[in-house]
N, C-alpha and C positions, 0 to 999 in steps of 0.2 A: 434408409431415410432419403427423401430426395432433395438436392438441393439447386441452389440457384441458376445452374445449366445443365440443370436435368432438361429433359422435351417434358411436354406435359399437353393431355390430350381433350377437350371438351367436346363432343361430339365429335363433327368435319372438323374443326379447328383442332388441329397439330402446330403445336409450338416447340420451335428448336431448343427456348430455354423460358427461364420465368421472370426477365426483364422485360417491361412495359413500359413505353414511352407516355405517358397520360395524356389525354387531351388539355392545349392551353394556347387557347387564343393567342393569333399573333397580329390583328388589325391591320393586315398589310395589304387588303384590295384596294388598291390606289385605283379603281375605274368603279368602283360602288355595286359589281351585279351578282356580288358572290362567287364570281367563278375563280376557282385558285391560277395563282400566277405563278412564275417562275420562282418566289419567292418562294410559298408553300412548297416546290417540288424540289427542291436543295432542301428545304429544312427538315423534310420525313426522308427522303431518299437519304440522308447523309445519314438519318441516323440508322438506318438499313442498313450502309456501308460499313456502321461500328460496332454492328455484332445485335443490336436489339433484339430480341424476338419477337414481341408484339407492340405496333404503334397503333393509337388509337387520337386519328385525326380531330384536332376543335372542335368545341360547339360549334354545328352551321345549323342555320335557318332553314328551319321548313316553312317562314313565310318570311316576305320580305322586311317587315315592321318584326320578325321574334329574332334580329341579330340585333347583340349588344349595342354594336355601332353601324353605319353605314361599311366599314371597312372590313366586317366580317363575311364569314365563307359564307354561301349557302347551297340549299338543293331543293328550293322550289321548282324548278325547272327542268325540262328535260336538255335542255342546252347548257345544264350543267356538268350533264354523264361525263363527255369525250376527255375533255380537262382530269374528273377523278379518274378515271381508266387511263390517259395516263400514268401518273400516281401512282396507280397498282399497281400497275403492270412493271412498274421498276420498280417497285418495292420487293415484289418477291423476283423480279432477278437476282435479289441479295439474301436470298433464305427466309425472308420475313413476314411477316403478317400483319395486316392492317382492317384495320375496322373506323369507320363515323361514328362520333356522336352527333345526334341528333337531338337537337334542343330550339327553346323558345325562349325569349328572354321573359315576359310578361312586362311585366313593370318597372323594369331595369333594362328595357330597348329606350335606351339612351335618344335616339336619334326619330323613335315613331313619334307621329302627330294626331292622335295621342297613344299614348302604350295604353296595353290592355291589361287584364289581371280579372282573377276570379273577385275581386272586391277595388272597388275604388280605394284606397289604401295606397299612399308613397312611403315612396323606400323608405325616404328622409325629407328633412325639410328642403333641402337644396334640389329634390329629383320633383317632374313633373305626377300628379295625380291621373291616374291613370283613370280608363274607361272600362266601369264592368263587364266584362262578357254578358251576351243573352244564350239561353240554350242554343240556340240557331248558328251563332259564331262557334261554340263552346265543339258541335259535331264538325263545324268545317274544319277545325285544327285539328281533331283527332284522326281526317281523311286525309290532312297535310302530313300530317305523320306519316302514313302510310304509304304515300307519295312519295314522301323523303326516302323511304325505307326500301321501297320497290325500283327506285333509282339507284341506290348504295346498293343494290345486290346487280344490278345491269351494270355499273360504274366498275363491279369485280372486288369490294370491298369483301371481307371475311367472315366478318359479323359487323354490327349493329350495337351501338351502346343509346339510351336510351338518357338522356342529361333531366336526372330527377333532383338533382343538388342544388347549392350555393344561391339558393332566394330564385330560382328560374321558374317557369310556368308550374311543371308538375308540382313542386316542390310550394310553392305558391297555393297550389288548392290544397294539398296533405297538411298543411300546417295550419293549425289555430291562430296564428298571429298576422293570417293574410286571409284568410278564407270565411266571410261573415253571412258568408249568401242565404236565405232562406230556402233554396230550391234542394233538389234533391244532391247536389254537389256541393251544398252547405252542408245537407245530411247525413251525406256518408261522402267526407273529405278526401277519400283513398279510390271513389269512381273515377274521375279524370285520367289517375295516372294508370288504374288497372284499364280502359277502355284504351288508351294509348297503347300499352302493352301486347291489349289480346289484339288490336287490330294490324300493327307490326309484325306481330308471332304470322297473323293469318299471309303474308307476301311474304313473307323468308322461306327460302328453301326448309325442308323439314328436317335437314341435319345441320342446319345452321343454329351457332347458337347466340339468344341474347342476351346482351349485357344491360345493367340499366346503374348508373353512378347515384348513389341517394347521398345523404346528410345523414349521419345517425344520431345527431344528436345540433339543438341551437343553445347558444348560449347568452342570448338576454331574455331578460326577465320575463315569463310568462311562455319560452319556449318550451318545446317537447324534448324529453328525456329517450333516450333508446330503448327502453320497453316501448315506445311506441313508435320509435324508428321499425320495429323488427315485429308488431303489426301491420305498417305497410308495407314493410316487406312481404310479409305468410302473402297477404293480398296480391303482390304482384309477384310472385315465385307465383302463385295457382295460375295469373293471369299466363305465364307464358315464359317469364325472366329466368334464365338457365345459370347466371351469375351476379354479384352486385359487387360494383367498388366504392366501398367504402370511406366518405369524406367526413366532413362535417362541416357546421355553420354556413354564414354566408346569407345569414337573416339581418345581419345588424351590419353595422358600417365596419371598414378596413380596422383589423386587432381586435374585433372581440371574438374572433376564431380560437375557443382555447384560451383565450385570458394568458397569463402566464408560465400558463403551462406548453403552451404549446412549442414545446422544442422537438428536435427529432423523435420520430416513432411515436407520435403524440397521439395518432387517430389509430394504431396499430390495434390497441384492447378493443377500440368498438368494432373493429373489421372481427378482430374472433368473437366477439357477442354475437355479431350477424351468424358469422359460420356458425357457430356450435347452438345455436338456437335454431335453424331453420334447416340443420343440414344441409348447408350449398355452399358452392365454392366460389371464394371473393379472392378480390385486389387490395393491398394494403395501399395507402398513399399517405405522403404528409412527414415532406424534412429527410426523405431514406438514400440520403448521399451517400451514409456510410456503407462502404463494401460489404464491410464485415456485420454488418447489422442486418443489411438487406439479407446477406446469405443468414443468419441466425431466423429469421421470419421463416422462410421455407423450412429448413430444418428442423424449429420447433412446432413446424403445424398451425402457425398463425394466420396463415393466410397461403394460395397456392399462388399464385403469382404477385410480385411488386413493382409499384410503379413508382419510378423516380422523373420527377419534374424539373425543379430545378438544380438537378446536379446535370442532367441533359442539356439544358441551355448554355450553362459551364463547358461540357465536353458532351458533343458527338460522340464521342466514342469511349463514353462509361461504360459499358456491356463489355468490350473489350479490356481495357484496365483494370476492369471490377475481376475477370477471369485472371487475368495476369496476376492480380495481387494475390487471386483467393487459391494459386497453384499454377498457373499457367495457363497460356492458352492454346487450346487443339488448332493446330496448322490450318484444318479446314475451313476455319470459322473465319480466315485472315482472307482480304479478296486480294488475290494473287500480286496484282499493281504495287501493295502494299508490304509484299511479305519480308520486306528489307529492314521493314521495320524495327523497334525497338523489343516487340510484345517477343516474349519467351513462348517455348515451344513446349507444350507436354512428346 
């Protein structure tokens, strides 16, 4: 059985072990143009240094109006590469692996004038109403994708995650509770994000593989259940998606993610719904601080890799600790500078 620093191989992607740093916005472009700063390059490269195996950088904008705020990442630009290549390039001088996500806010671009979204429909009351898309805008985004994606492979990223979750664009047209359009993206809610998909798959290397984060499940009233989380999925596994990580909600306002349930390991069952229905191999997320839990997920087949979020923001160097508790850790995985340290030695 394999467990939590096992390697584990998805195509070209080879991973040293099955710790994933998740993506999560840090609003730190204090100059507004997307391009990551010194900040972003200490907070992925550090966690390279603590043993991570695979990081998977923020939501950034494939246009400038689809970031949360003015203060997030983007890669509409080609003058955005040199900055991520960077990035990369010291990320794996520390063994590790990194991939973008790539996303749109729609209607939750806090800072556009006005945001977009596949239906005029706000978040909330206190968020602006947005401007519907026309088909004509609807194919220029799917070509920004594509942009974003064909940059994120020149930039030296690994793979490509695809931000289908938490109330964002795709996630926006898949759901009934945001998507009222009469056109044919009213019609069939699952086009957007599968034409997103296929046109991505088409600029990635062919042993590169894609990831794409969905929701599997909302939880206020009139949202979608994961049986039909894992019909948009069938639809975008055909489009091209070689893995999904698994969240959920992020329809309704801050706490009704999960209701009260949502304590650790909360979104764990719908990550194995996805797998075991569609055959494909996902990300758990959602509260997986504990060591000894996260290693239980790989071991019993719940999912092949896990992402810890905010136990990462706690310590840089959970991947390390998490070894040390769960038996020690292999010498090699220690970068030399540090080897004085505290971490035990198999």
């Amino acid at each position: 059985m394999p467990d939590l620093f096992a390697p584990y191989e998805l195509k070209a992607l080879t991973l040293k072990n099955r710790v994933v740093m998740p993506p999560m916005c840090q609003y730190a472009v204090s100059r507004q143009d997307g391009i990551p700063n010194e900040w972003h390059f200490v907070h992925y490269v550090s966690r390279a240094v603590g043993g991570t195996g695979f990081i998977i950088v923020e939501m950034t904008g494939v246009h400038p109006d689809g970031r949360i705020t003015n203060q997030d990442t983007g890669i509409w630009s080609d003058e955005h590469i040199d900055a991520y290549r960077r990035l990369t390039d010291a990320v794996h001088t520390q063994g590790a692996k990194i991939a973008i996500q790539l996303g749109h806010a729609g209607r939750k671009a806090q800072d556009a004038e006005p945001p977009v979204a596949p239906s005029a429909i706000p978040f909330d009351a206190k968020s602006k109403t947005p401007r519907a898309l026309s088909a004509e805008e609807i194919a220029e985004l799917v070509e920004a994708y594509r942009e974003g994606a064909r940059r994120a492979a020149e930039a030296g990223f690994d793979t490509v995650e695809l931000h289908g979750a938490h109330g964002y664009l795709i996630h926006q047209f898949h759901s009934p509770l945001t998507n009222v359009r009469e056109d044919e993206y009213g019609a069939d809610p699952f086009l957007f994000g599968e034409q997103v998909a296929r046109t991505v798959r088409e600029v990635l290397p062919v042993e590169m593989p894609l990831l794409m984060r969905v929701s599997a499940k909302e939880y206020v009233e009139g949202g979608y259940d994961e049986a039909y989380a894992l019909e948009f999925c069938r639809r975008y596994k055909a489009a091209g998606v070689d893995m999904f990580h698994v969240s959920s909600g992020g329809e309704g306002p801050i706490g009704s993610n999960g209701g009260p349930n949502a304590g650790p390991a909360y979104q764990v069952n719908l990550a194995e719904y996805i797998r075991s229905g569609l055959q494909v191999p996902v990300i758990a997320v959602g509260r997986l601080e504990s060591y000894a839990e996260a290693q239980s997920i790989v071991t019993e087949e719940k999912a092949e890799l896990v992402a810890v979020g905010r136990g990462m923001l706690s310590d840089p160097y959970w991947a390390l600790h998490a070894q040390e508790a769960l038996g020690g850790v292999d010498k090699s995985n220690v970068p030399k500078p540090y080897e004085r340290g505290i971490w035990k030695r198999k």
